[in-house]
PyMOL CGO cylinders between C-alpha atoms (Angstrom):
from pymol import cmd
from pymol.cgo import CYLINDER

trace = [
    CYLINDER, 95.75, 138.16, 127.45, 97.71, 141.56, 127.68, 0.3, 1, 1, 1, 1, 1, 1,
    CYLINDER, 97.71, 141.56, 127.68, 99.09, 143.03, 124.88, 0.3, 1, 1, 1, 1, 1, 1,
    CYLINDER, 99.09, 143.03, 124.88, 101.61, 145.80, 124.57, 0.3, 1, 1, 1, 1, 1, 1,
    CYLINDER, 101.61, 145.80, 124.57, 103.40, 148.25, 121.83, 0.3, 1, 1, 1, 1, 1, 1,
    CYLINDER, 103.40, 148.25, 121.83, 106.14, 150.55, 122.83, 0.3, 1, 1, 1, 1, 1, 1,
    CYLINDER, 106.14, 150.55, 122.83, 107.37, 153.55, 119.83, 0.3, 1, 1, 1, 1, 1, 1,
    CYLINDER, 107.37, 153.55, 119.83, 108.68, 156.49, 120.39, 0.3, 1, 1, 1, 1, 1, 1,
    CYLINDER, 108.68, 156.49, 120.39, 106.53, 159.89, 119.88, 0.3, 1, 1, 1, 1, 1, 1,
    CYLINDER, 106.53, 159.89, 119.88, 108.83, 162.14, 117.06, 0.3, 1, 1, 1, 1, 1, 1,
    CYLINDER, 108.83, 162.14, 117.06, 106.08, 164.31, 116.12, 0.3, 1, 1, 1, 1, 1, 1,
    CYLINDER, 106.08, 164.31, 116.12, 104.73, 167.08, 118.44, 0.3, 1, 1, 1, 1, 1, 1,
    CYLINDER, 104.73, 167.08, 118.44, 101.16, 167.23, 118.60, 0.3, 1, 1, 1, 1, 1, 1,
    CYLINDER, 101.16, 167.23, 118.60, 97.38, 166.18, 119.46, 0.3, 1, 1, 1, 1, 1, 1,
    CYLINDER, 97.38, 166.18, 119.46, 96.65, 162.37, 119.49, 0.3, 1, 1, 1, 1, 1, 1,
    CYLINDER, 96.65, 162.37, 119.49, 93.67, 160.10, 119.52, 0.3, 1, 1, 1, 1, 1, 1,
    CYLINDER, 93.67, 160.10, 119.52, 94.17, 156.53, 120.64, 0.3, 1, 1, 1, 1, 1, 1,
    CYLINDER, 94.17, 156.53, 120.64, 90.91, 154.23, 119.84, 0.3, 1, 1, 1, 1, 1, 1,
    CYLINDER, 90.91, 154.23, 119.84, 88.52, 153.60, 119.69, 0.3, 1, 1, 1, 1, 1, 1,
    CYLINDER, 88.52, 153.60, 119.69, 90.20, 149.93, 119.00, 0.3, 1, 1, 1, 1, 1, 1,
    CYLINDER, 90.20, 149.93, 119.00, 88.38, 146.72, 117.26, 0.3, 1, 1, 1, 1, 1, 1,
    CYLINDER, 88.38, 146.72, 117.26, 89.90, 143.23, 117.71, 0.3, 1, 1, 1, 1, 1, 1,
    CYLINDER, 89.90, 143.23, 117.71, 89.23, 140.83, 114.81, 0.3, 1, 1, 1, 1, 1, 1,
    CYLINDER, 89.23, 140.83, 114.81, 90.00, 137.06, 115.16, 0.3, 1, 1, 1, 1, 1, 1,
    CYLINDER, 90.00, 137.06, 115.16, 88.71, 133.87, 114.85, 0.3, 1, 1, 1, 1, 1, 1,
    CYLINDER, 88.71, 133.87, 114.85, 89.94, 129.79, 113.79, 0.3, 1, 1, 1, 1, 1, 1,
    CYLINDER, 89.94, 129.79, 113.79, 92.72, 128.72, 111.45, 0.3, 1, 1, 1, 1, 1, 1,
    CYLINDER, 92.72, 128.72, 111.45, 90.56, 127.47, 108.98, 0.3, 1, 1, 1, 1, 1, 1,
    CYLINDER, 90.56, 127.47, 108.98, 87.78, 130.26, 109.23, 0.3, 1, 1, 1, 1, 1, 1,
    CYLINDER, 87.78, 130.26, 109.23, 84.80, 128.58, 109.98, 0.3, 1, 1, 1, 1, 1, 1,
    CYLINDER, 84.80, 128.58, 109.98, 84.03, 131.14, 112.33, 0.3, 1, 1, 1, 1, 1, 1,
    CYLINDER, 84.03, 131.14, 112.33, 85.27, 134.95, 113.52, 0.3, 1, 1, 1, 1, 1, 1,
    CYLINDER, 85.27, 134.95, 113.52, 84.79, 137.10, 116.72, 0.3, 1, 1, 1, 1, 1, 1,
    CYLINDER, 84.79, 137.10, 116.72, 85.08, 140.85, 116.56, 0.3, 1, 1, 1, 1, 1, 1,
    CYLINDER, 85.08, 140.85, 116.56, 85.77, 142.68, 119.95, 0.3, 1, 1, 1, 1, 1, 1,
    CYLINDER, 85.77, 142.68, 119.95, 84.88, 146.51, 120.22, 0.3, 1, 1, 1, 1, 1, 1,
    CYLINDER, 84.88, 146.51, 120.22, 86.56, 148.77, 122.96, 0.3, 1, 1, 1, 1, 1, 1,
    CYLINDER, 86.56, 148.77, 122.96, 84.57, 151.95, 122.02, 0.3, 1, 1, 1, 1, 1, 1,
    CYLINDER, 84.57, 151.95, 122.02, 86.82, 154.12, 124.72, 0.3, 1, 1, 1, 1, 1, 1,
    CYLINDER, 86.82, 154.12, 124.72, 89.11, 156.74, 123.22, 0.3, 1, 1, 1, 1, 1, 1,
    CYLINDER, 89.11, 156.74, 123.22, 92.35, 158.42, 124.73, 0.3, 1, 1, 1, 1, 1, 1,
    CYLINDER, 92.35, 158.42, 124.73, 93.89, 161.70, 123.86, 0.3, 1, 1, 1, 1, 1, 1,
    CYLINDER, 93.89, 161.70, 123.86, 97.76, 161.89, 124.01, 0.3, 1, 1, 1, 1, 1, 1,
    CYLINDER, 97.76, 161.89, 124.01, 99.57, 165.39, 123.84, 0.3, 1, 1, 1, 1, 1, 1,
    CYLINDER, 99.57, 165.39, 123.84, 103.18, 164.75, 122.70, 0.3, 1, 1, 1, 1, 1, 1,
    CYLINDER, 103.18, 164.75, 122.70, 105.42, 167.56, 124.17, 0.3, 1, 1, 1, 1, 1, 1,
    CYLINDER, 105.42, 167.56, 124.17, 108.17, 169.14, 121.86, 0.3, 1, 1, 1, 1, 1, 1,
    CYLINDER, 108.17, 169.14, 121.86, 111.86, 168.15, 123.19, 0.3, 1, 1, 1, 1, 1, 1,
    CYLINDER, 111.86, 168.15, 123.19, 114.04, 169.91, 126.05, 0.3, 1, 1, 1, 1, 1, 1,
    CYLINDER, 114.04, 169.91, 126.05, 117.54, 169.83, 125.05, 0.3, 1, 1, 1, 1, 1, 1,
    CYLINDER, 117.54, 169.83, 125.05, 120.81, 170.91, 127.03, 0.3, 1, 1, 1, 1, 1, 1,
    CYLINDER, 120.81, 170.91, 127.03, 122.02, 174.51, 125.25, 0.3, 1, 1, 1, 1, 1, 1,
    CYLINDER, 122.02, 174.51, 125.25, 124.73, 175.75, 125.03, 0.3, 1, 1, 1, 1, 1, 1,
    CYLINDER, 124.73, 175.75, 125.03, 127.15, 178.86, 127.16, 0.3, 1, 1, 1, 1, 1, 1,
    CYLINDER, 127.15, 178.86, 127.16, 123.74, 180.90, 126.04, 0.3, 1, 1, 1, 1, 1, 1,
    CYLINDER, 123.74, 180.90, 126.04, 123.99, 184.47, 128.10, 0.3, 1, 1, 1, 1, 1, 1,
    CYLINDER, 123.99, 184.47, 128.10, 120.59, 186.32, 127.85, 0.3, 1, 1, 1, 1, 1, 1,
    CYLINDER, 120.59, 186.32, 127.85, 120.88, 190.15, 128.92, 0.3, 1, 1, 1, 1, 1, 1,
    CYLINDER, 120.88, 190.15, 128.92, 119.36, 191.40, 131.80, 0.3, 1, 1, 1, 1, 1, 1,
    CYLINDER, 119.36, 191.40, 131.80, 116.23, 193.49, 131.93, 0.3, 1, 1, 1, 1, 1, 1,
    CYLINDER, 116.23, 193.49, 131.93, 117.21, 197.30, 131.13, 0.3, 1, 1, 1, 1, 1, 1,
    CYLINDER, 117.21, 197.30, 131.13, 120.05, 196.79, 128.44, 0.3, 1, 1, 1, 1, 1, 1,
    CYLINDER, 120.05, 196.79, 128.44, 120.73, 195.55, 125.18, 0.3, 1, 1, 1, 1, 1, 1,
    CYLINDER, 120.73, 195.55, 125.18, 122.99, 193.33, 123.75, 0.3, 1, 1, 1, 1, 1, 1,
    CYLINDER, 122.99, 193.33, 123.75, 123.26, 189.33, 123.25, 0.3, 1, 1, 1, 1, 1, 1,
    CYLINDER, 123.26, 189.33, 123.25, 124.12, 188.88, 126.78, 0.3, 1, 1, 1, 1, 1, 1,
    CYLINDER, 124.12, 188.88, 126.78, 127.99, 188.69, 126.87, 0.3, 1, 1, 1, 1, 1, 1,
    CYLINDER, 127.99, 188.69, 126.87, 129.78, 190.05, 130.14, 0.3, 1, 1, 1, 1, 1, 1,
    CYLINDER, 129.78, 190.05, 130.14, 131.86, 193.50, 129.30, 0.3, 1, 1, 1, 1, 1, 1,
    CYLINDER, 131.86, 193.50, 129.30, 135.58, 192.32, 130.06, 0.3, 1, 1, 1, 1, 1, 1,
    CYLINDER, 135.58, 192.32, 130.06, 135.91, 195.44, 132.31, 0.3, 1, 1, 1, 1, 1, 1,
    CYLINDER, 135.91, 195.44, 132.31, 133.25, 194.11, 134.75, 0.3, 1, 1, 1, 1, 1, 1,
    CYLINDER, 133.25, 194.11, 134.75, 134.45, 193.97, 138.35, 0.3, 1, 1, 1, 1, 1, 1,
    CYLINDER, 134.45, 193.97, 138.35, 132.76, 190.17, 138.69, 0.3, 1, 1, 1, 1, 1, 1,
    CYLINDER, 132.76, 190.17, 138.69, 135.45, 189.32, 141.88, 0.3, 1, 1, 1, 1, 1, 1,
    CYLINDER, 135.45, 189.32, 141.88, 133.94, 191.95, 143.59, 0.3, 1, 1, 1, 1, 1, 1,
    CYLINDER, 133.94, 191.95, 143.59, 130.34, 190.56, 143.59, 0.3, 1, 1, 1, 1, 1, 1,
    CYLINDER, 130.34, 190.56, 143.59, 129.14, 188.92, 146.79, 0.3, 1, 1, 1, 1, 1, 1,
    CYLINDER, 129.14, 188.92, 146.79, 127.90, 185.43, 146.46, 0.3, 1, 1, 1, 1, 1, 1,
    CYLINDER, 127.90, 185.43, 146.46, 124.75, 185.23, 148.77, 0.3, 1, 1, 1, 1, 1, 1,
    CYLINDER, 124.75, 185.23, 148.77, 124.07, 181.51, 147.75, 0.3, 1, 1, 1, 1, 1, 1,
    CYLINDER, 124.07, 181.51, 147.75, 123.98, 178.30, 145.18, 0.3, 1, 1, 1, 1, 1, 1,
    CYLINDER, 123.98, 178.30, 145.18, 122.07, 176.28, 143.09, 0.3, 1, 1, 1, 1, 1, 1,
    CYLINDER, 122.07, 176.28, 143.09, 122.15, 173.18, 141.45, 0.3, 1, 1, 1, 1, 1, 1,
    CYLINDER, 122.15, 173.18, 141.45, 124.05, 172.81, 138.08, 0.3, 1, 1, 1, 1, 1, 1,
    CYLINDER, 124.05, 172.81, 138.08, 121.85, 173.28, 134.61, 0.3, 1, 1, 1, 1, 1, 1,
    CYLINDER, 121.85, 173.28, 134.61, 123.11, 172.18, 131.85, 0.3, 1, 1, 1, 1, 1, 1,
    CYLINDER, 123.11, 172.18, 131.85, 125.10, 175.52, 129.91, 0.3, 1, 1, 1, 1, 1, 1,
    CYLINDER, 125.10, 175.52, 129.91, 125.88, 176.77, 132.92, 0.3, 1, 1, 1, 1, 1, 1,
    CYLINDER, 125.88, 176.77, 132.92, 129.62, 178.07, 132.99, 0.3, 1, 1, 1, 1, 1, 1,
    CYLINDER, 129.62, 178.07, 132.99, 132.12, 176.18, 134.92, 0.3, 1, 1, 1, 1, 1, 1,
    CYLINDER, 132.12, 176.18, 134.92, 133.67, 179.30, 135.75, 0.3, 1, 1, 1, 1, 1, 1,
    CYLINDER, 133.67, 179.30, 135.75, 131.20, 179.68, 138.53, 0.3, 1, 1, 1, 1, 1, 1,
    CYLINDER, 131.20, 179.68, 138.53, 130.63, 176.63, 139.99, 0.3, 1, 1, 1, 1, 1, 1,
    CYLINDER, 130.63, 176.63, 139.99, 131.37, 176.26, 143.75, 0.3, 1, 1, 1, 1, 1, 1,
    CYLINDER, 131.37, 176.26, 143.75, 133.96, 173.58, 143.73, 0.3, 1, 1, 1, 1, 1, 1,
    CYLINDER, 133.96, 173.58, 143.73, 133.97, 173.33, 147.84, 0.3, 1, 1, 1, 1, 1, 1,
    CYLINDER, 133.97, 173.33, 147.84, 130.19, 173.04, 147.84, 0.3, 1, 1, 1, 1, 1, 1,
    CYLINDER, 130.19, 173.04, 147.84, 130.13, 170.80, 144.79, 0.3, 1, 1, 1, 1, 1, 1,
    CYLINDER, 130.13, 170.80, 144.79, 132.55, 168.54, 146.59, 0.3, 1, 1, 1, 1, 1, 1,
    CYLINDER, 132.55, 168.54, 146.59, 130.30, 168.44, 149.91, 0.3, 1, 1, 1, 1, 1, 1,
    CYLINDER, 130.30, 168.44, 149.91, 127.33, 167.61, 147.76, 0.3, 1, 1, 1, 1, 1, 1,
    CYLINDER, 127.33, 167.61, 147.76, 129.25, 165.09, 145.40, 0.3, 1, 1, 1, 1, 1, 1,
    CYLINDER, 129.25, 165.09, 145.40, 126.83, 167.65, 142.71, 0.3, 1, 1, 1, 1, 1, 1,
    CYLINDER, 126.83, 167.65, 142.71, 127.65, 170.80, 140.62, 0.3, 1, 1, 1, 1, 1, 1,
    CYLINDER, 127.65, 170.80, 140.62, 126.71, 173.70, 142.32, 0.3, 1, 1, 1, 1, 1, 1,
    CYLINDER, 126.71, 173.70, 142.32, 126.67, 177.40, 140.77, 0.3, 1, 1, 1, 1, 1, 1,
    CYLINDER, 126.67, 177.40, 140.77, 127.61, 180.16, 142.70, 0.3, 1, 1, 1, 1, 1, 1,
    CYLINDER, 127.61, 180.16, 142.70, 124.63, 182.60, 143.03, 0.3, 1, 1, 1, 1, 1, 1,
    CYLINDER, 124.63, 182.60, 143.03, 125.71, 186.35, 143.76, 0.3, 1, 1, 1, 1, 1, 1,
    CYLINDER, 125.71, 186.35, 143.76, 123.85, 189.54, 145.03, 0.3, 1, 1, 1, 1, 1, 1,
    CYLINDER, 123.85, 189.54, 145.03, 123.97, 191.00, 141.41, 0.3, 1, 1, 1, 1, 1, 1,
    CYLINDER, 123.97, 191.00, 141.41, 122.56, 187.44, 139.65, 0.3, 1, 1, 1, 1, 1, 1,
    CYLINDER, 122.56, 187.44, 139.65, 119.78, 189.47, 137.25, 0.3, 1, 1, 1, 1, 1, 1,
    CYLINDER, 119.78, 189.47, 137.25, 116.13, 188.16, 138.28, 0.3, 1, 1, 1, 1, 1, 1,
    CYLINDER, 116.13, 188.16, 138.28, 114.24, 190.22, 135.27, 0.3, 1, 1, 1, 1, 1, 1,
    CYLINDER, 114.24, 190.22, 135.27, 111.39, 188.00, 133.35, 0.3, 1, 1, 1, 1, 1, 1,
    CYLINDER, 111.39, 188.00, 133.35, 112.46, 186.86, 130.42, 0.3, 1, 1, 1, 1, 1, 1,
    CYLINDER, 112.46, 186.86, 130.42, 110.64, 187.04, 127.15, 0.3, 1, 1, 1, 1, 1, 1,
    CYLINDER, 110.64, 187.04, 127.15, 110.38, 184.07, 124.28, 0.3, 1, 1, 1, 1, 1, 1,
    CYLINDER, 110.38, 184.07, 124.28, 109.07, 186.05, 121.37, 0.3, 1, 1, 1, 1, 1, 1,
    CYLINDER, 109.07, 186.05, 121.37, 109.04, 182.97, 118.37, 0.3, 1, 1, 1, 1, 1, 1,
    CYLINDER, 109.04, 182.97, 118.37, 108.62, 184.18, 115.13, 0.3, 1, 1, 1, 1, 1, 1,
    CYLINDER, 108.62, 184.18, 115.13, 106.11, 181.34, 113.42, 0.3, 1, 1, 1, 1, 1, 1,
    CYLINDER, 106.11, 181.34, 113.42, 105.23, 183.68, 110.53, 0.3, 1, 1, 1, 1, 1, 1,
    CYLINDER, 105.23, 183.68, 110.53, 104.82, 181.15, 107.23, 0.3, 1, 1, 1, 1, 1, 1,
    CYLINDER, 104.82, 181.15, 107.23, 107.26, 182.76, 104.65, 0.3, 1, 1, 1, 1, 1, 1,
    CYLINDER, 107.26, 182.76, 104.65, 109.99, 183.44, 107.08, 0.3, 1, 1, 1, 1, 1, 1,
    CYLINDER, 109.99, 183.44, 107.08, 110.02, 179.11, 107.38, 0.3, 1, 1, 1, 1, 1, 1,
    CYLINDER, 110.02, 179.11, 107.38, 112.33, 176.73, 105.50, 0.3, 1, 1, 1, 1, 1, 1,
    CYLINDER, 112.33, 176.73, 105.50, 112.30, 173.48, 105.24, 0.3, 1, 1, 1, 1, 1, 1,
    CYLINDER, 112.30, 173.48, 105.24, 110.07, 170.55, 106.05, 0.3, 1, 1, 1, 1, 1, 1,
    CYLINDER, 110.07, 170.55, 106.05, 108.73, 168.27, 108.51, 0.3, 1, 1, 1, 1, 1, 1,
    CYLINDER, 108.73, 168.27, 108.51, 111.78, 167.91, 111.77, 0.3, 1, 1, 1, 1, 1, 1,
    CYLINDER, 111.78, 167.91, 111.77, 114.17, 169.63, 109.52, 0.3, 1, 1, 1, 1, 1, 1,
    CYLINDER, 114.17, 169.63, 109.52, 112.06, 172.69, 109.12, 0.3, 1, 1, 1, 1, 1, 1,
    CYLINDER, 112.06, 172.69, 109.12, 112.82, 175.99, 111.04, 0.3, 1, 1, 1, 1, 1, 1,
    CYLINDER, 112.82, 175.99, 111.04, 109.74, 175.87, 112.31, 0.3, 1, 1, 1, 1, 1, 1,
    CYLINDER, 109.74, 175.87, 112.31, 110.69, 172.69, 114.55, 0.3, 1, 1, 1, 1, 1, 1,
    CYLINDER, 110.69, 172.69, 114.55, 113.87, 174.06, 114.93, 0.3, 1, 1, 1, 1, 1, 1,
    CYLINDER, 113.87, 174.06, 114.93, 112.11, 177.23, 116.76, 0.3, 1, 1, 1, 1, 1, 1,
    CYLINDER, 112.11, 177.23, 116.76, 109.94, 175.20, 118.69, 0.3, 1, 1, 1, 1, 1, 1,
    CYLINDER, 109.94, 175.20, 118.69, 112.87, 173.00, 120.28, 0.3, 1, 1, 1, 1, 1, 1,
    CYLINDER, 112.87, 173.00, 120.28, 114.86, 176.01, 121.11, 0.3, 1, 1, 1, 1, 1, 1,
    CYLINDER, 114.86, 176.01, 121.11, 111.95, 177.77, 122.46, 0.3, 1, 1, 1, 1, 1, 1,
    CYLINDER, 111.95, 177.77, 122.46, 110.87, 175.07, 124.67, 0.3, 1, 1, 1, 1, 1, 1,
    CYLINDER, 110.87, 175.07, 124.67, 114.55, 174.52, 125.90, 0.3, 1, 1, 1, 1, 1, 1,
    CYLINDER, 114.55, 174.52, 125.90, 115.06, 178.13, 126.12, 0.3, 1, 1, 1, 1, 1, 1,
    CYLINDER, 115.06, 178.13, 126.12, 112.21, 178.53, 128.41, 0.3, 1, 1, 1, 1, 1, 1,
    CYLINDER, 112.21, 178.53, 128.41, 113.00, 175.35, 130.66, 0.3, 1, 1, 1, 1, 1, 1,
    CYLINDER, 113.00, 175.35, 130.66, 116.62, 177.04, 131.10, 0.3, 1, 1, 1, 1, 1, 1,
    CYLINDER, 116.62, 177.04, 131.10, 115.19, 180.18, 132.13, 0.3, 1, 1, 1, 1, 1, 1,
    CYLINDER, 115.19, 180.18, 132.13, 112.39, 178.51, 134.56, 0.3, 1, 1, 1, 1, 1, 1,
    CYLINDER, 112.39, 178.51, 134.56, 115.38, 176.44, 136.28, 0.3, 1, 1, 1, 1, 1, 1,
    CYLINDER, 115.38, 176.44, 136.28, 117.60, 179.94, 136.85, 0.3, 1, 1, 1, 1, 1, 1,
    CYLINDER, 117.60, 179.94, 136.85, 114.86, 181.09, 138.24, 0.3, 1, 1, 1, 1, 1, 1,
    CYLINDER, 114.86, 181.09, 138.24, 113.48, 183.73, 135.95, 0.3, 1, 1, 1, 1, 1, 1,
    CYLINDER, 113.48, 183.73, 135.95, 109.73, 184.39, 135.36, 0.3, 1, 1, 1, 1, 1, 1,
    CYLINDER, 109.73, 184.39, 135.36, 109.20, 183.33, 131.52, 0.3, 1, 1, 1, 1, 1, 1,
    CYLINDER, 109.20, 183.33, 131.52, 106.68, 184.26, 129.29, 0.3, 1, 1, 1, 1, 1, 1,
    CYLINDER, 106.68, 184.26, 129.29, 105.99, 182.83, 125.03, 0.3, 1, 1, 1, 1, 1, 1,
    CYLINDER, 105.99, 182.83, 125.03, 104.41, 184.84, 122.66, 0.3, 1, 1, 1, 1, 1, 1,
    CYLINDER, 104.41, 184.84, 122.66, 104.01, 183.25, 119.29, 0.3, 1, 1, 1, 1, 1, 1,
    CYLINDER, 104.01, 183.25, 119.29, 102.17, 184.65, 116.12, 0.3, 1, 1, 1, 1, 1, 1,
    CYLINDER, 102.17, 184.65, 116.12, 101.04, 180.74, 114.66, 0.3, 1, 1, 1, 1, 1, 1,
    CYLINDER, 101.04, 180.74, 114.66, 97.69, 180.43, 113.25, 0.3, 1, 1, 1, 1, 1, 1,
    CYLINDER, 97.69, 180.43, 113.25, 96.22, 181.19, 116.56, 0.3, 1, 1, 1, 1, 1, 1,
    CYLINDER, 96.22, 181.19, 116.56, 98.40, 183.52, 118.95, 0.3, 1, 1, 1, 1, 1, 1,
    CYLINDER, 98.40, 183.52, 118.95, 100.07, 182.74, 122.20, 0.3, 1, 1, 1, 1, 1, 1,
    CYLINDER, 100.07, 182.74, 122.20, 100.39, 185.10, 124.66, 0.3, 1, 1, 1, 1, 1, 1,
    CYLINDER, 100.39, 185.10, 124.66, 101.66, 183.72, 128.19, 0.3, 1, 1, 1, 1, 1, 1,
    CYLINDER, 101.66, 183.72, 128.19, 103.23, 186.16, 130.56, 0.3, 1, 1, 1, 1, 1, 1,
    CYLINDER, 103.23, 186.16, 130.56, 106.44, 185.61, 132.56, 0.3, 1, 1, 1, 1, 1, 1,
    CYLINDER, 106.44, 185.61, 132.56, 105.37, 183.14, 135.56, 0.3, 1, 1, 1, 1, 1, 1,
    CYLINDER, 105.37, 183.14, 135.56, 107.57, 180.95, 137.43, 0.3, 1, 1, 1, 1, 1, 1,
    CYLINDER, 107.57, 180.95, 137.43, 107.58, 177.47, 138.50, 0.3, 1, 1, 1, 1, 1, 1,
    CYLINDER, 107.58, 177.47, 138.50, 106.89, 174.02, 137.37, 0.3, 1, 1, 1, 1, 1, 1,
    CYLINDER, 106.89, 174.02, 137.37, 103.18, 174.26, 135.85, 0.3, 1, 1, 1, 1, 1, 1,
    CYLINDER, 103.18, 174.26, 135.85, 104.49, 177.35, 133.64, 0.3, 1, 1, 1, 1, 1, 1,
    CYLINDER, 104.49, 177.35, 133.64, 106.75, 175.20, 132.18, 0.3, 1, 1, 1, 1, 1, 1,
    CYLINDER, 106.75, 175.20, 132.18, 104.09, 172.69, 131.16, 0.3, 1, 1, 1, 1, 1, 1,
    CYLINDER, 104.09, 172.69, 131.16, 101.76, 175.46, 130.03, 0.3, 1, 1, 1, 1, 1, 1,
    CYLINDER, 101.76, 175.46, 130.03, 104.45, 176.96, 127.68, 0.3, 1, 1, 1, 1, 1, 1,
    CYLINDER, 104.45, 176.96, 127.68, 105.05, 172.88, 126.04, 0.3, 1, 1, 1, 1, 1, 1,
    CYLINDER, 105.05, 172.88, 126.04, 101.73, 172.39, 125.84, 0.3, 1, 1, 1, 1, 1, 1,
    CYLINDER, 101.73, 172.39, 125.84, 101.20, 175.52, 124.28, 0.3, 1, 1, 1, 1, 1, 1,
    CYLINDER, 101.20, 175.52, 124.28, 104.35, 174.97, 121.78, 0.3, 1, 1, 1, 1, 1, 1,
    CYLINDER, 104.35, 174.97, 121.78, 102.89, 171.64, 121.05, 0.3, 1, 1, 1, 1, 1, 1,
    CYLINDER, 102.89, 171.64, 121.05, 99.83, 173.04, 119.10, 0.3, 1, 1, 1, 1, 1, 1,
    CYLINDER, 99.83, 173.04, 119.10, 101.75, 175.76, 117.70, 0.3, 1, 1, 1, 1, 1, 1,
    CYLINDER, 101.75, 175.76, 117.70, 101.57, 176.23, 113.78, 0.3, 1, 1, 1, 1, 1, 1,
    CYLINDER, 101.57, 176.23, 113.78, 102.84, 178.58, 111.03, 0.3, 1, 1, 1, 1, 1, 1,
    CYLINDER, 102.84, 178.58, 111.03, 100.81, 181.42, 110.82, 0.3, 1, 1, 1, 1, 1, 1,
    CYLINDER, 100.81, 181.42, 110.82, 99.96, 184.58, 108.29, 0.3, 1, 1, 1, 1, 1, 1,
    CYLINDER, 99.96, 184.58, 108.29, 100.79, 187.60, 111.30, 0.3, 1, 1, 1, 1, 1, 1,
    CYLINDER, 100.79, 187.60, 111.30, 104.53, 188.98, 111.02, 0.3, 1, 1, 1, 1, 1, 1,
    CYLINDER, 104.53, 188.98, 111.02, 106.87, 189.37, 113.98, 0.3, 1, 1, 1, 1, 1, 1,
    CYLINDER, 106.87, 189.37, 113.98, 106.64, 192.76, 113.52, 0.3, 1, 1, 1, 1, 1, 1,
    CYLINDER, 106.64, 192.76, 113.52, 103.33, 193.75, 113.81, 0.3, 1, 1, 1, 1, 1, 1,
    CYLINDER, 103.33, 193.75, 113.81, 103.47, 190.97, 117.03, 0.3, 1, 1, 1, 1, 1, 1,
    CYLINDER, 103.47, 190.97, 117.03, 106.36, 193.32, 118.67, 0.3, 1, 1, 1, 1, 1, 1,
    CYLINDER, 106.36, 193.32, 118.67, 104.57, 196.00, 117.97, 0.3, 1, 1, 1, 1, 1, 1,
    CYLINDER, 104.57, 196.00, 117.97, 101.67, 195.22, 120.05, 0.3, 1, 1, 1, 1, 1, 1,
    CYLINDER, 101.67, 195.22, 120.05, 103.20, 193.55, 122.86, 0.3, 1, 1, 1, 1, 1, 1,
    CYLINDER, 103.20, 193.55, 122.86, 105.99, 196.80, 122.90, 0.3, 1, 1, 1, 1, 1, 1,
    CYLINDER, 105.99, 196.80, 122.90, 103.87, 199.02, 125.46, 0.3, 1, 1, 1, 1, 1, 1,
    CYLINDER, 103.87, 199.02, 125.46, 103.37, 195.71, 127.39, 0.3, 1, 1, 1, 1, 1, 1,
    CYLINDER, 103.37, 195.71, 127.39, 106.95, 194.81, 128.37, 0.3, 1, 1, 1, 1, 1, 1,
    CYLINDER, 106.95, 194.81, 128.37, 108.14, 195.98, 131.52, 0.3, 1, 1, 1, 1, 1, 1,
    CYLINDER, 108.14, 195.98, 131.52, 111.61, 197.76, 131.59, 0.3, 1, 1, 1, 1, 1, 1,
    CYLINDER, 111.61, 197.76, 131.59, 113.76, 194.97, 133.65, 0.3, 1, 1, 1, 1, 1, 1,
    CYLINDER, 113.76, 194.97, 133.65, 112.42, 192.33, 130.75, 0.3, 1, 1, 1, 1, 1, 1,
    CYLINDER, 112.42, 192.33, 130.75, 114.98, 190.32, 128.87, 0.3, 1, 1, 1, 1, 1, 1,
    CYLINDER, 114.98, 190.32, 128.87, 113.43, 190.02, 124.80, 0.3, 1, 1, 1, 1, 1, 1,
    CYLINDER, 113.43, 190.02, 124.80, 114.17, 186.55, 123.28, 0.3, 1, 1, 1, 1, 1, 1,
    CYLINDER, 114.17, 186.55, 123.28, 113.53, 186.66, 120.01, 0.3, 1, 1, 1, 1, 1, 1,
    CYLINDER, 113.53, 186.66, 120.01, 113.77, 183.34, 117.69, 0.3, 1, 1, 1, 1, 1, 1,
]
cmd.load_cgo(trace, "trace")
């Protein structure tokens, strides 16, 4: 006999599944048969990757919440080659002839595309959070960080998560697919801690390298 349960994981975390005992026996109860299955799993339930928003980080070297000046010269950039769509991508610069070949949105990658490591700084300091359990800012943080960071990975950038929870996380910029699962499994575990942003900025401040985008949440 097979048995199966199917739910749906809300809460981000560390879990144990068994070790499991099966109870059962006759209608009447003249008799009952108890089944152990002494093996135990553990189950790591990631935090969510949602689409963002049009959000424009800066590039390495200036400051600012990443908006374009409206006297840049962007039709004189060269485009040197594309990449598939990402979710918050603007449509302004999406290659329509290539996205038409490929029946896919394509973005339009120029010469001047910034390729500075990018930052997540998430502030996880106790009294700066409000509210409780998936409403909480803490949760809040966590899902922005995690999408944040996925964003980042698929544009290419090196990203890198510090977070000042109960136990620090300190993960420079690194590309590809398994930093991606290193910063969710690391966001995760993550937990309100007693260390303020401050002091964590000013530690990791002779660290940074000068083409580094800061993220702070």
């Amino acid at each position: 006999n097979r048995w199966s349960i199917v739910g749906l994981c809300s809460q981000r975390g560390t879990f144990t599944l068994g070790p499991t005992t099966l109870r059962s026996g006759d209608p009447f109860g003249i008799y009952t048969v108890s089944l152990d299955y002494s093996v135990a799993a553990t189950m790591l339930v990631m935090p969510p990757v949602v689409p963002l928003p049009d959000i424009r980080i800066a590039p390495g070297g200036s400051a600012g919440d990443g908006h374009r000046r409206v006297e840049t010269l962007e039709r004189t950039v060269t485009i040197s080659g594309v990449r598939d769509y990402v979710p918050g991508d603007s449509l302004r610069w999406v290659h329509w002839r290539m996205t038409a070949h490929r029946a896919a949105l394509s973005i339009r990658l120029s010469d001047s595309t910034p390729t500075s490591d990018w930052w997540i700084f998430l502030d996880l300091e106790k009294q700066t959070q409000v509210g409780h359990g998936q409403d909480s800012t803490l949760e809040h943080g966590v899902i922005l960080a995690a999408s944040l960071a996925d964003y980042g990975l698929r544009l290419g950038h090196g990203v890198g998560l510090v977070a000042n929870g109960t136990s620090s996380v300190w993960l420079p910029p690194r590309h590809g697919d398994a930093q991606r699962w290193q910063i969710l499994r690391e966001l995760a575990l993550v937990s309100s801690g007693p260390h303020s942003l401050q002091d964590v900025l000013s530690r990791a401040k002779s660290l940074l390298r000068h083409r580094s985008s800061l993220i702070v949440i």
